[in-house]
C-alpha positions in Angstrom: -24.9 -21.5 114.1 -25.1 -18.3 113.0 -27.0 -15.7 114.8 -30.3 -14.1 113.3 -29.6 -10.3 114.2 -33.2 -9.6 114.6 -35.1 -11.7 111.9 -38.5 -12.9 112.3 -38.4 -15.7 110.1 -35.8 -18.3 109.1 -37.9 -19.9 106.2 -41.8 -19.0 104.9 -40.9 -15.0 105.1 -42.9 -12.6 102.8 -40.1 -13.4 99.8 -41.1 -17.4 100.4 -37.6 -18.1 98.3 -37.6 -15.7 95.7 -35.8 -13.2 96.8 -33.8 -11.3 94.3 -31.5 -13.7 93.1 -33.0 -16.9 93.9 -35.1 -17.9 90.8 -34.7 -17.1 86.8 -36.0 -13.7 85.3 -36.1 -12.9 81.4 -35.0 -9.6 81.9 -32.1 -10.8 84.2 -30.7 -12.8 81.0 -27.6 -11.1 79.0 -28.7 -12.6 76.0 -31.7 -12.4 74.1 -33.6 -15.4 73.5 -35.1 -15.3 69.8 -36.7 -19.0 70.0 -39.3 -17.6 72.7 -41.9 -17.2 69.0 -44.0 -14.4 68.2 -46.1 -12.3 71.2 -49.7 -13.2 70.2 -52.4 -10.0 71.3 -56.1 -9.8 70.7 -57.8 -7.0 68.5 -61.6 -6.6 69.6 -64.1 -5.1 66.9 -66.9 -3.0 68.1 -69.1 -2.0 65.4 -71.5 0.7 65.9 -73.3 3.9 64.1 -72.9 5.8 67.7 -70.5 8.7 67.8 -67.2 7.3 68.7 -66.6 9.9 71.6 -69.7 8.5 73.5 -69.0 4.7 72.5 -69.2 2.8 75.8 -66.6 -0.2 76.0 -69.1 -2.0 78.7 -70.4 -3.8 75.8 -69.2 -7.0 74.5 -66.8 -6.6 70.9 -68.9 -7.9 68.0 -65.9 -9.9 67.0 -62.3 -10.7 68.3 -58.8 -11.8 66.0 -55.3 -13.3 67.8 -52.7 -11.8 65.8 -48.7 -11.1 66.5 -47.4 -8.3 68.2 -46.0 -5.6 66.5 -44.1 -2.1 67.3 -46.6 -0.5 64.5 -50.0 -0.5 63.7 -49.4 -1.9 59.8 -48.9 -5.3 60.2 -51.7 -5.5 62.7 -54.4 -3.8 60.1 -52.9 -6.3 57.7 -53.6 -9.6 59.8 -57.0 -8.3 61.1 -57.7 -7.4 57.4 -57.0 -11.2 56.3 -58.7 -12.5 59.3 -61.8 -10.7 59.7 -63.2 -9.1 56.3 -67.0 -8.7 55.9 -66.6 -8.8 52.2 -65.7 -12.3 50.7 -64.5 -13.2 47.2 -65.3 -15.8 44.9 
């Protein structure tokens, strides 16, 4: 047997088996896995007439859209755009 040199606990420690090491981590991986799909966030719309500097984000959104992820704020607009527009065509 080998000898605990001080430790408290054998098994059901504060790590409880995942220790460093003991369990797969994304960012652990070499390669990048690409079949993981999009990131899906959530825009909230707030629409108000109230100066935008005192707007109070307590209130609920008057409207929500799931879109994709992205590094810049253009493909967002576009999806919200497509997703949630107030005028309709024919």
């Amino acid at each position: 047997m080998i000898p605990l040199q001080g430790a408290s606990r054998v098994v059901g420690g504060f790590a409880r088996g995942r220790a460093l090491g003991n369990f797969f981590n994304h960012a652990d991986q070499d390669v990048v896995m690409d079949d993981l799909g999009p990131v899906m966030g959530k825009v909230m719309l707030y629409f108000s007439n109230d100066d935008p500097g005192q707007f109070d984000l307590a209130i609920k959104p008057s409207g929500t859209v799931k879109c994709p992820v992205s590094p810049t704020v253009g493909p967002v607009l576009a999806t919200v755009g497509r997703k949630f527009s107030p005028v309709r065509g024919k």
